[in-house]
N, C-alpha and C positions, 0 to 999 in steps of 0.2 A: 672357130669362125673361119670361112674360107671365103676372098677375094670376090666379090658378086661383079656379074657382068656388067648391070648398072653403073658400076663405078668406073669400068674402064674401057667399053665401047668409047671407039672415036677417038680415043685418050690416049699419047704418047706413057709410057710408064714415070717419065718424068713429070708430064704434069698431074701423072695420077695421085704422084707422091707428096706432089706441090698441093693439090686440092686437099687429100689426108692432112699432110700438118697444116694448113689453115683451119680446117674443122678443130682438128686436135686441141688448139691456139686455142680458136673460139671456145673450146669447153671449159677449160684450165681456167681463162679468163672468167668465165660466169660463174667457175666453181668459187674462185678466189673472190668473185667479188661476194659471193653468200656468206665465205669463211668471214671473211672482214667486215659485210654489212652486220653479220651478229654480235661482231666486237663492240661496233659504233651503237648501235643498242641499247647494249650493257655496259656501257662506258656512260650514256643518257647523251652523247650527241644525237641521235634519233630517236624516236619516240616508239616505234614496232619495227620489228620485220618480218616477211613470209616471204621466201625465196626460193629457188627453184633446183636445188643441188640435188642432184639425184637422178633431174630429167634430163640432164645437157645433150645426150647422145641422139636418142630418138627426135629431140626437137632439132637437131642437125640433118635428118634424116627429112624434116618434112619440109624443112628452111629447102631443100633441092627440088620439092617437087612444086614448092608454092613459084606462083606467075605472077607478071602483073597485072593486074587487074583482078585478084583474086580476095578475099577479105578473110579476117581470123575474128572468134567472138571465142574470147580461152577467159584462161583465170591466172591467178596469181603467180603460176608455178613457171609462166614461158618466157625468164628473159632468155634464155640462150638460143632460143629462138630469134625475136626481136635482135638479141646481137647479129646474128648469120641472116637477116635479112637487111641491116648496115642502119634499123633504124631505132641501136640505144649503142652509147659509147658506156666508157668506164663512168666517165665524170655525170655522164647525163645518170646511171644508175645510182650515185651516189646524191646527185641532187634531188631526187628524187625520195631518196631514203629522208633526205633532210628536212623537206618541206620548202624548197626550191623556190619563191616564188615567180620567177622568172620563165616566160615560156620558150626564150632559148635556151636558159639553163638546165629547167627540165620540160621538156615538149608532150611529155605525156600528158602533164595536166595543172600543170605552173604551181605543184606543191600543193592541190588543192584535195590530191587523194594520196593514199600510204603506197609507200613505194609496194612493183612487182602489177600493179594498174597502168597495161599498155595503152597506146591508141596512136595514131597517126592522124596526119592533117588532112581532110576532106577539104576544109573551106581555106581560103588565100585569106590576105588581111583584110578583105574589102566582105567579106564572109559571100566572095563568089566559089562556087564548084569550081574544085582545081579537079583535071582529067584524070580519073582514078583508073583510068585503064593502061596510064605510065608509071604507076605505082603500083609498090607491094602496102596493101592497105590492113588495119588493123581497127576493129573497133572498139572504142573506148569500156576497157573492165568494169564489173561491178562486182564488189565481195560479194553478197546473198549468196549462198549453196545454191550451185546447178540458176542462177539465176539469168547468165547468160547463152543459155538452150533455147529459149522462146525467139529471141533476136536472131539465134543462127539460122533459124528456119526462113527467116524472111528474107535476109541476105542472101541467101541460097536461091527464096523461090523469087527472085528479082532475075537473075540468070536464065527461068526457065520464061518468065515474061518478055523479057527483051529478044529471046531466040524466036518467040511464038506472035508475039503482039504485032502488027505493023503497026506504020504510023509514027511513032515512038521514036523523038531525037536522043538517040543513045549514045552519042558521040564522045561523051565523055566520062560515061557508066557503064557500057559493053561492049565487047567485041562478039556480038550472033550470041552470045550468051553463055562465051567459052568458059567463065570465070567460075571454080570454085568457093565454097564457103567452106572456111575449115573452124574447126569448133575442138576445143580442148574441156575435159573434165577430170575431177580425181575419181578415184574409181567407189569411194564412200560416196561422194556425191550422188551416183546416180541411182542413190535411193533415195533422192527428191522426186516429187510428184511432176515438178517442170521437165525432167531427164525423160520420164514415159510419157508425158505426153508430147514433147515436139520429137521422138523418137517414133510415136506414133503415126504423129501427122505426118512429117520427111518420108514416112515409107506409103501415106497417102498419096500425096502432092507428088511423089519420084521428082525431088530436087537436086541438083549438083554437092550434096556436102559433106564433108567427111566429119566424123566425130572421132575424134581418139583419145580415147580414157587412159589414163595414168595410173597404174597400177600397181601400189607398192604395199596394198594387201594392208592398211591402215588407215581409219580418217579420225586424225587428232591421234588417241591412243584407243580408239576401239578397231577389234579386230574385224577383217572382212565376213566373219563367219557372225557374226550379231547383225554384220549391213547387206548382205547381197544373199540371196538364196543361191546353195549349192556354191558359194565361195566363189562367185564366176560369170560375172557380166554377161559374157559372151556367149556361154554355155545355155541359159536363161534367155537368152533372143534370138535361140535358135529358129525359133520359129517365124523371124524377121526375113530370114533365110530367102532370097527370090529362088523361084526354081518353076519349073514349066507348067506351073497350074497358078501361077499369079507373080505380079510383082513384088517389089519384097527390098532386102539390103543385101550387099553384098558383104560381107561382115572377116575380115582378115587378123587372125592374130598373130603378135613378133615379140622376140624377147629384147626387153627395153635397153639390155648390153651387147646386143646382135648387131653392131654395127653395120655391116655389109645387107644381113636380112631386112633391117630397117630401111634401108634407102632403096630394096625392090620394092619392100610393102606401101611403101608413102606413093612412090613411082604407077603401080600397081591402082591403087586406091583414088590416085591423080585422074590417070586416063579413065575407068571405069565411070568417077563423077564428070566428069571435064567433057568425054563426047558421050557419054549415053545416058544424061541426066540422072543417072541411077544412084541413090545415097551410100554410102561406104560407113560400117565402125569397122574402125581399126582399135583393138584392142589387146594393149602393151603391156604384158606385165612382169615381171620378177623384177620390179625398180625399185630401187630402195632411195631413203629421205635422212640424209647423212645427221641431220641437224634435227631432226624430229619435225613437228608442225609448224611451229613459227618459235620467235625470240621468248615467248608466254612459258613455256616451260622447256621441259629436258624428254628427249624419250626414252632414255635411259630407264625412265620412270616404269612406262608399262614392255619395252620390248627385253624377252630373254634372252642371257648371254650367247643361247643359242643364234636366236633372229640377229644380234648384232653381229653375230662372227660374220654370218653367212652374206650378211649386208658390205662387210669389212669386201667380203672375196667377191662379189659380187658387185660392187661399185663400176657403176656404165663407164666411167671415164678409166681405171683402171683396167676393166677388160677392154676397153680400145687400144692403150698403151700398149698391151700382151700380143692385142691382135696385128699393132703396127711394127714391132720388135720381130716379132715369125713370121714376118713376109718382107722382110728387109727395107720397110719404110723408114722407120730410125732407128738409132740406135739407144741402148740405155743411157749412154753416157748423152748423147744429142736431143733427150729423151729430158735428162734431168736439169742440161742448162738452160733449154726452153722453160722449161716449169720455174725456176728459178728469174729468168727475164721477165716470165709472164708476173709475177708475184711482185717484182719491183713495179711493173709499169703498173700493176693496178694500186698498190699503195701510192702510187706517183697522183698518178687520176684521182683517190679518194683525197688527198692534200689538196691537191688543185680545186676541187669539187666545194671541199669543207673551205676553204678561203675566199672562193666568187661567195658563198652563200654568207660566210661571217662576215667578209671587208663590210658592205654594206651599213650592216647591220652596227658595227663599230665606228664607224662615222657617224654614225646617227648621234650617236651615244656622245660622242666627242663634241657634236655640235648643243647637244642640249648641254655637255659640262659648259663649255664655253657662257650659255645663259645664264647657269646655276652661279656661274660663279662672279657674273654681275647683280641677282640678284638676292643673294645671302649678305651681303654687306649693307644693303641697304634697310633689311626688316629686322624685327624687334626679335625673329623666332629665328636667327642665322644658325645657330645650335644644331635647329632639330633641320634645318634644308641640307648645311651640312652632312651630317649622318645621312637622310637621307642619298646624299651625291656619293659618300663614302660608299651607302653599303652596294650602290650601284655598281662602282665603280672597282669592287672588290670580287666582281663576279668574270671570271675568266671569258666565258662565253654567253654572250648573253639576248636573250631574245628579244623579239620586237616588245613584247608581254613587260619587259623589264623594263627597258625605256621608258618608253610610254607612261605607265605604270607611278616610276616614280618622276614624272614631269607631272602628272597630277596629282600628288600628293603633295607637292611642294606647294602647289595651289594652294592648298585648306590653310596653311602660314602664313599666304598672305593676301587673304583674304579681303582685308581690310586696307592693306599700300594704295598708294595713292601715286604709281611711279611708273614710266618709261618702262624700266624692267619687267613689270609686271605685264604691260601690255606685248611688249615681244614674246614672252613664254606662253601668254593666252594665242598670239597669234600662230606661235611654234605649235601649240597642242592642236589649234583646230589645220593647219596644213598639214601635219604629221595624219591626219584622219582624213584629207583630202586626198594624200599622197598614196595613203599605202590600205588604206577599207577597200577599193578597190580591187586589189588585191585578192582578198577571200571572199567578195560578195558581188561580183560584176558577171553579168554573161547569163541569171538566170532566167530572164527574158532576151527573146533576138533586139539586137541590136542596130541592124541592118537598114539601108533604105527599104528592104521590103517587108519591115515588120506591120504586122496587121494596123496598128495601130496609127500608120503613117495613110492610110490609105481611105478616101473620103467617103461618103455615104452617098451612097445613089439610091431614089426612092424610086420606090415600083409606081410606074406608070398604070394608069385603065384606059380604056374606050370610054364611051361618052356614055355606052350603056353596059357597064361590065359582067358577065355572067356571074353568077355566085355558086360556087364547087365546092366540094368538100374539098379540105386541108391534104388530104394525102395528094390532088391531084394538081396542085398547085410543087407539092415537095417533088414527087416524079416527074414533072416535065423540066421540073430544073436541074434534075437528074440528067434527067433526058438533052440538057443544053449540055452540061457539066460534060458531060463524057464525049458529045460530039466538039466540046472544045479543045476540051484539054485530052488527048489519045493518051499521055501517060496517066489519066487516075483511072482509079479502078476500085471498086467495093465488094467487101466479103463479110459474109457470116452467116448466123444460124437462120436456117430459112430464106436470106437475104436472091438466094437465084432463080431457082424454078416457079415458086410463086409469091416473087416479088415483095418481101417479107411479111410478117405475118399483118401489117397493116397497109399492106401493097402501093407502099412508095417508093417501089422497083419495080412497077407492075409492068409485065414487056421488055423490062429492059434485058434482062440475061439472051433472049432471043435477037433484039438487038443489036447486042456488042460483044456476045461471045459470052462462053462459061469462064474466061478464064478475066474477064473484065469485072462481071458480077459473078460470082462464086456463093453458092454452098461451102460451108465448111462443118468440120463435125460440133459436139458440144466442148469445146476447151476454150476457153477463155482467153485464158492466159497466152495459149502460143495464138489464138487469133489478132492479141496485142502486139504479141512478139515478131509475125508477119508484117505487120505496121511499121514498126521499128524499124526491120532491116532494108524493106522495099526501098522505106524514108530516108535513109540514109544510103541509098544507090540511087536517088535519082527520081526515084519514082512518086506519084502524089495516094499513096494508098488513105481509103475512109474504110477502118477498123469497125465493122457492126455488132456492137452490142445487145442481145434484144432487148433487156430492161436494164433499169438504173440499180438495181440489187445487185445482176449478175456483175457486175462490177468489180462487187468484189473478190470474188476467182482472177482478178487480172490486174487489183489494185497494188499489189508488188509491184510486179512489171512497170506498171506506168509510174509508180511514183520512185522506184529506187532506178528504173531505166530510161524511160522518155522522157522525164519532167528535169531529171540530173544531167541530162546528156548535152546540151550545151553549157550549160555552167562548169561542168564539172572538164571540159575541153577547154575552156576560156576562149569557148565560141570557135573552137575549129572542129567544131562535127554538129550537125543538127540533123533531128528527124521531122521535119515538118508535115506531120500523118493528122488525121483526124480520127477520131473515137463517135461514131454516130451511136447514142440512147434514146431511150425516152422511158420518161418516169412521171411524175405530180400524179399525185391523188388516186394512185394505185390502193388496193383494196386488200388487207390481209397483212399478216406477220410476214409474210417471205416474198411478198411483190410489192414492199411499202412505197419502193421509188423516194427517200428521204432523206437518207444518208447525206443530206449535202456539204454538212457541217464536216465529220468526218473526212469526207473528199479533199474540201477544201484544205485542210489542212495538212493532207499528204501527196498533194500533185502542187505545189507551186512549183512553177517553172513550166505550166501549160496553162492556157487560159480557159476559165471555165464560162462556157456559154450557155443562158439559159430561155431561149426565145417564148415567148406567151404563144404566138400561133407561128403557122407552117410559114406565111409569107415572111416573116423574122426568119424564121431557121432559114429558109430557102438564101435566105439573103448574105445570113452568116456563111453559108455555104460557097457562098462566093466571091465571100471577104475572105476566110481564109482561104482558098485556093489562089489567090493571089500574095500570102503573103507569107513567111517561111519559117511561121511558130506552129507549132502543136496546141492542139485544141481540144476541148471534148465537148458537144455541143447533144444538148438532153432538151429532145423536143417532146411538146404533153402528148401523152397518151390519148389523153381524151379529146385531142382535137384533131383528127384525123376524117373525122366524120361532120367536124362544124364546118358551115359555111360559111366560106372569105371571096371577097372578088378575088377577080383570075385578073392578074398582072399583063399587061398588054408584053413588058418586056423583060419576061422569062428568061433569067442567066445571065441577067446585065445587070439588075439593082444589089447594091450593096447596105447588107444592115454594118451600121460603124459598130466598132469593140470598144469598148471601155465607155459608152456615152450613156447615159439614161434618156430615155423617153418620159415626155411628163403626157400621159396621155385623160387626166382633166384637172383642171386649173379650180385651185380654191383659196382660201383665205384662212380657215378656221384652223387648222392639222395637217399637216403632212401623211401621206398612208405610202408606203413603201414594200412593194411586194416584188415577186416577180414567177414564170411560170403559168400553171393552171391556177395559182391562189391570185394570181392578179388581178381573172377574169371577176371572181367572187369579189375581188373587193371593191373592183369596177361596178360592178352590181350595187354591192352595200353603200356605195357614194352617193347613186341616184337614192336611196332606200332614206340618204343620212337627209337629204338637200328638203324632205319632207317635215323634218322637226329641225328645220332652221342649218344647219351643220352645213359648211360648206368645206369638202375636201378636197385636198392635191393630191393625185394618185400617179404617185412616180409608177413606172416599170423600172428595176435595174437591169437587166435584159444580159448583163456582160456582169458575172460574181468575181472575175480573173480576166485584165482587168476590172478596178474597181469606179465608176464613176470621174473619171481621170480628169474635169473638168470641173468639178465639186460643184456641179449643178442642184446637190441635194443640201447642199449648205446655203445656199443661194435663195428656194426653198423657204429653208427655216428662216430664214430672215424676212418673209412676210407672213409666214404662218405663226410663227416661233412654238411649234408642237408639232412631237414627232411619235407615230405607234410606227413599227415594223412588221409585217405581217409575213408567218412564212409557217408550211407543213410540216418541217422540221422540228427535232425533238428541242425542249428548251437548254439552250448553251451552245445550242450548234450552229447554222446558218445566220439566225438572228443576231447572233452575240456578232459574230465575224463583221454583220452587216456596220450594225451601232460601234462598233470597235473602228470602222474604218471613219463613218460618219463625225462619231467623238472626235478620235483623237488624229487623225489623218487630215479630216476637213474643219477640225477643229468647232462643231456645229454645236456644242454647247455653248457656244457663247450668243447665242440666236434665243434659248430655249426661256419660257416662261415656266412650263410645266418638267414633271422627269419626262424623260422617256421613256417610251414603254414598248414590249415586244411580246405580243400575241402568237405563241406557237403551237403546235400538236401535244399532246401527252408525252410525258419522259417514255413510257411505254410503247414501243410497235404498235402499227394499228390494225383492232379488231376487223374482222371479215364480213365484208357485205355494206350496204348502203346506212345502217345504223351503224357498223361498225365506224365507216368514215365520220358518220357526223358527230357521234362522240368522241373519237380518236384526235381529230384536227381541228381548224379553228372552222365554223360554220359560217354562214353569212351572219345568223344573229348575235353570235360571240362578238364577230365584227364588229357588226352594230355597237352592242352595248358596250363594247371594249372602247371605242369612241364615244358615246353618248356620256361613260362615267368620265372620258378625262373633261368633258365640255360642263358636264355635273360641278366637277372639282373648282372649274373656272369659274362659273354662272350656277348656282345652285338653285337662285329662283326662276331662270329660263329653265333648267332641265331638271325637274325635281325624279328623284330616286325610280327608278325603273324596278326593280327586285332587292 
């Protein structure tokens, strides 16, 4: 390796040598702490590890070219990075590994994810934007393979909107749009489908970002030659290649112990994205994985003596060493006492680490002995509370899981006391659960003064004579207010630009406000999501266009392991506040059913799910959440696009509220509970019911995430005292979710005269065509009669047997 210019323009040779062993430091440091996090491991102080030994050199190489204001969406493999950017210590690495729960002890994610899960802080304590353009920024990890690709793309194409967009207060998100997205992968990885396709889009879009794949020629213990055709990333995207008959990547490869080559390439790869928005893969390879894939096995197992020798000789930080020795940077001997200080200070750091996370934890423990040992003298079963306090107390290190644990077992002994003591250790158990559930379960909705939730309901005004429109044209003008309000949102997707999507409530607008406000994009799903993400987390208010509620699931990774995780899983110092626009109900066929709701629901919490019956609702929601800083996905009917609703006199202003229900007709006899295009139907079958005596209350739930948050539907039952739930959904999905909240949430059994009952679609997808629906879902006369039997069940001689 010989001396590269990079390293020493401008540079006295003094502090060229001073810069070298600090990097040097830094490696030794991250390598030591992989050596030692695998110890902790396998000793069962930590529960995993996956660390980064292997990569320290190159990620020193990017650590010089990254700026502030620049963002990372990598993986598990970049502390030494994160070190050489100044934002992970020894101690914070170690707590980390522990399950830390503290977000000063560890700031990536207060213990809430397995260590080697970067992120840095976006939001201050008040969850305002702190100026990410005085930081070196990182976004929050997600294990998935290749699953943080989708997010890099939108990070990146934030840069190219803030250079290009006016209007847009960027003051605290961009500088003109200097900012790079760097994006890290292993090189197995990027035979994930998310790797081609935001590899795809990036070289559409020509965004600021670099990817650089890690290349050590294994993922897990399978060889590159079973993952990557012709053994070779980069060889394989040749044809990504920009060159004078289109645009394209600029695509660099460096050998991963090439210390001097590595800090042109990163350099190199910097100014290409940085001033000529043009994408970079940098692809690094002959790096080896000192420790195999994580603490879960050995790789001793699949690599031969061969691949290990060569690994032996080939180690980044060893050929640094060689390379700082032949050019007179240090010496062997200056060489080995470093390495030797560095290994005490990080064993110093992992003690310190391992003691803030135990103290805690052992006070705890001391204060429950302290009650155990008032209340064993006093009960009949002192015996067994004893042993239990022993074998507590017999445990070296011990978790919250163990406390806790045995303070509630002590409970079943004394059950029956009738004493002081007992009432302190019920009081001790339920504050220990005030104290520390927080902890693992807080953050997954925003918190914030400007959570949706907080924010009132403004109803849409009319004229004295209101015109009546079709639905889409009521959704586009509020589009049309949306985007002359707010200059940072913007909406994209399939069909969504040139003609104003396929149900044209974008109709005009791309002409408008520009192609790069409302966008065309291709069909991927998933990096359309991933767009969302990153924009959302720079600043920007992107609406992600879905065109149906099926296509969904091409992107329901992404949203549920990335969007819906990504404040909780920060303890609320990073949020994406994006919207996801659908629309589904009563779609026709196996593969456009729009029904999935059940499903959904259960793998996006941490977004709220919106389901408006017509466009004036959606229109509304659209402007509730632009005002408030949760992620949302809001799935407006299909079918009403074309119905007639008054035109709102004041378009862009009225807010539909989140979490509330609508009771939109008052009855006495049942409760009907729907929401959607099945709402409309059941609104229908109530006029239909009011004909054979039957008088129904036809909730809308309007808001599935939030739920009802004011338990107006218990409220309800309490004059009906009879509940059917009606919904297109397969049985056990939406419906169960609904009655699940209503049961046991709002507690509405206790209103009930009759069971409760829930009218849904067939466990089967539904058949194609106009019969297909009406035997597929619940019909208006299924309604009917679905009602008619439970009023049968009550009064058999008013409503004798129908079939």
């Amino acid at each position: 390796m010989q001396t590269n210019s990079e390293l020493t323009k401008n540079m006295s040779f003094d502090d060229f040598k001073s810069e070298i062993i600090s990097d040097y430091t830094i490696a030794v440091t991250s390598r030591e702490c992989s050596l030692l996090g695998r110890r902790e491991v396998l000793t069962g102080k930590a529960k995993f590890g996956i660390f980064g030994d292997g990569k320290e050199i190159p990620q020193l190489a990017w650590a010089k070219a990254f700026r502030n204001g620049d963002f990372r969406s990598g993986y598990y493999r970049d502390q030494t990075f994160m070190m050489a950017i100044g934002q992970l210590t020894i101690e914070q690495f170690f707590a980390g590994l522990y399950a830390h729960t503290s977000i000063e002890a560890d700031p990536m994610s207060a213990g809430r994810q397995m260590g080697g899960h970067f992120g840095t802080h976006s939001l201050d304590d008040n969850y305002n934007w702190k100026d990410l353009t005085k930081q070196k920024n990182s976004s929050a990890d997600i294990s998935p393979t290749a699953g943080q690709m989708p997010r890099l793309l939108g990070l990146a194409q934030a840069s190219k909107i803030y250079r290009n967009v006016e209007g847009i207060d960027s003051s605290n998100f961009s500088v003109k749009g200097n900012e790079v997205a760097w994006g890290t992968i292993g090189n197995a990885s990027t035979s994930e489908g998310l790797f081609f396709e935001t590899i795809n889009a990036a070289g559409v879009l020509q965004v600021p970002m670099v990817i650089s794949v890690w290349d050590d020629e294994y993922g897990i213990s399978v060889h590159a030659k079973h993952q990557t055709t012709k053994e070779n990333i980069s060889e394989i995207l040749k044809g990504f290649q920009r060159d004078k008959k289109g645009n394209g990547y600029e695509i660099i490869r460096a050998k991963g112990w090439d210390y001097p080559s590595l800090v042109n390439a990163f350099e190199e790869a910097s100014k290409i994205a940085r001033e000529e928005h043009v994408p970079v893969l940098l692809h690094i390879d002959e790096l080896t994985q000192p420790q195999g894939h994580s603490t879960s096995g050995s790789h001793e197992r699949y690599k031969s003596p061969e691949r290990l020798t060569w690994e032996k000789e080939h180690d980044c930080i060893a050929k640094m060493r060689e390379w700082m020795i032949s050019n007179s940077i240090i010496t062997n001997e200056e060489a080995t006492q470093l390495e030797k200080d560095i290994k005490k200070k990080v064993r110093d750091g992992k003690k310190a680490a391992w003691n803030a996370f135990i103290s805690p934890i052992l006070n705890e423990r001391a204060e429950l002995n302290t009650l155990l040992e008032k209340v064993a003298p006093t009960s009949p079963n002192k015996v067994f509370i004893q042993k239990i306090t022993n074998d507590l107390n017999a445990i070296d290190e011990p978790t919250r899981k163990d406390v806790i644990s045995a303070a509630r077992k002590v409970l079943r002994y004394i059950t029956f006391d009738d004493s002081k003591e007992k009432t302190e250790l019920q009081n001790w158990i339920n504050s220990y659960f005030d104290i520390n559930q927080p902890k693992y379960s807080s953050h997954l909705y925003s918190q914030s003064k400007l959570r949706a939730t907080n924010i009132s309901e403004v109803t849409p005004t009319y004229d004295e004579s209101p015109e009546m429109v079709d639905g889409r044209i009521i959704i586009r003008d509020n589009f049309d207010a949306i985007f002359s309000k707010y200059p940072e949102a913007l909406i994209f997707g399939e069909d969504s630009g040139n003609i104003g999507d396929v149900n044209q409530g974008l109709e005009g607008l791309q002409e408008k406000y520009g192609e790069l406000r409302v966008a065309d994009v291709g069909i991927r799903e998933a990096t359309i999501l991933g767009q969302g993400i990153g924009m959302a987390m720079r600043g920007l208010r992107p609406i992600a266009e879905i065109q149906y509620l099926d296509y969904i699931m091409y992107a329901l990774q992404i949203i549920s392991d990335d969007l819906a995780t990504l404040h909780y899983r920060t303890l609320g110092k990073q949020k994406a506040p994006m919207i996801v626009r659908t629309r589904g109900h009563r779609l026709e066929g196996i593969w456009h059913s729009g029904s999935q709701m059940g499903g959904i629901l259960n793998l996006v919490r941490g977004m709220y799910v919106l389901v408006p019956r017509n466009m004036t609702k959606a229109a509304g929601f659209y402007n509730t959440m632009l005002e408030s800083d949760q992620p949302a996905l809001i799935v407006e009917c299909l079918n009403g696009y074309r119905l007639k609703e008054k035109m709102p006199s004041n378009i862009g202003e009225f807010k539909t509220p989140v979490g509330v229900i609508e009771t939109v007709k008052e009855g006495s006899d049942i409760t009907l509970v729907s929401y959607g295009s099945t709402l409309r139907m059941v609104e229908q079958t109530a006029k239909e019911l009011l004909e054979v005596g039957i008088d129904a209350e036809v909730i809308d739930v309007q808001s599935l995430i939030p739920f009802d948050i004011n338990h107006d539907i218990a409220k309800s039952l309490e004059k009906t005292n009879r509940l059917m739930i009606i919904d297109e959904d397969v049985p056990g999905g939406a419906s169960a979710y609904i009655l699940d909240e209503i049961m046991n949430t709002q507690k509405g059994y206790l209103h009930l005269d009759s069971q409760p009952q829930t009218l849904t679609a067939k466990e089967h997808r539904p058949a194609y065509g106009t019969d297909g629906d009406y035997f597929s879902k619940p019909s208006l006369e299924d309604i009917f009669e679905a009602v008619y039997n439970v009023m049968l069940e009550v009064n058999p001689e008013d409503y004798p047997k129908l079939r």
